[in-house]
C-alpha positions, 0 to 999 in steps of 0.5 A: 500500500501506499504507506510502503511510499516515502511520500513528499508534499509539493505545491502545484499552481492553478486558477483559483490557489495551489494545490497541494500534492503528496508523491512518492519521493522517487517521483518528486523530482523526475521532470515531465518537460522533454519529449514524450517516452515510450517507457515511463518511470515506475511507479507511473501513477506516482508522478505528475505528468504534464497532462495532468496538469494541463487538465486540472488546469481546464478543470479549474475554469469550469463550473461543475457545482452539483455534477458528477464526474469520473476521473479514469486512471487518476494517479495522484489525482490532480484533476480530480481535485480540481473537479473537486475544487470546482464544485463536481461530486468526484469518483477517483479510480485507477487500476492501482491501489496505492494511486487511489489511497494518495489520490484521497489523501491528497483530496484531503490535504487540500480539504476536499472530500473524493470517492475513490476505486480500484478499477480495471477497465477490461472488467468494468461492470462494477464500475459502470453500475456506480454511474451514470456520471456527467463527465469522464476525465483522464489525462496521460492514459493512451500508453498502452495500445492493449487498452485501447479497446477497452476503453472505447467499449467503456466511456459511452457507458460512463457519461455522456461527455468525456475530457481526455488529456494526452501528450502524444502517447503511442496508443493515442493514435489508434485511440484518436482514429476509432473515436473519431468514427464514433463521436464527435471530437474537439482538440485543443493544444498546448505545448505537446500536450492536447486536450481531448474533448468527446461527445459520447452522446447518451449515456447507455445508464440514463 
């Protein structure tokens, strides 16, 4: 678990104040500002990416008061505590028990309150029956080309809506071209990071 980490606390500027973010201390000092590598540092989930910057970022600008919002793959869970900030009931998940028990840790030291689950998206069920959600969030999640699959199969079934922020990774192609066939896409750009906006349409749980 988490308290196996030597955890380290920094600050991280966004509209409206900073936030503050434990990680573990391996991680603390890796710089996300280079080009985008195929093999990410382990833990993955323990640094923040630049993607999740930039979504948190988005996020802090959007009125979400009342609405619920999922948050996929949330690592140390940056922009679902921006959701938080903004006013959104937030669901927090990852594959990865460690990420999820800083992820509310982190909620906590910024004096938000989040929910949180461990979740795999090729066994979703559990998860989708926790919905339906107002929006999918995820930044940094197209690295590996197996999930893609699944997670086209899940967010239609999640919410209606979905911001995904990525900077390029190898999955995000093959991602890219079957959701555009699907729903209709918007990007948006800054640095090498994009931000992904996706009408899924109806929620199949509404």
């Amino acid at each position: 678990m988490a308290s196996a980490w030597e955890l380290v606390r920094q600050s991280i500027d966004l509209p409206g104040g900073a936030v503050r973010i434990w990680q573990p201390r391996e991680a603390a000092d890796l710089p996300d500002d280079g080009p985008v590598e195929w093999a990410p540092v382990a833990p993955y989930w323990a640094v923040v990416w630049r993607s999740s910057r930039m979504l948190a970022r988005e996020l802090a600008n959007v009125d979400l008061d009342g609405r619920r919002v999922i948050e996929l793959g949330c690592g140390l869970g940056l922009p679902s505590i921006a959701a938080a900030r903004a006013g959104a009931r937030v669901l927090a998940t990852d594959i990865s028990e460690d990420a999820v028990e800083v992820a509310a840790r982190n909620a906590a030291e910024n004096g938000l309150k989040i929910e949180t689950a461990v979740a795999d998206w090729s066994d979703p069920d559990e998860l989708v029956a926790r919905g339906p959600f107002d929006l999918i969030i995820a930044a940094d999640v197209l690295y590996e080309r197996q999930n893609v699959a699944a997670l086209l199969s899940l967010l239609p079934r999640l919410a209606p809506e979905a911001l995904i922020a990525d900077p390029g990774r190898p999955a995000s192609h093959p991602f890219l071209e079957q959701a555009e066939r699907r729903w209709q896409l918007t990007t948006t750009r800054s640095g090498v990071v994009s931000l992904y906006r996706l009408r899924l349409g109806r929620s199949s749980d509404t």
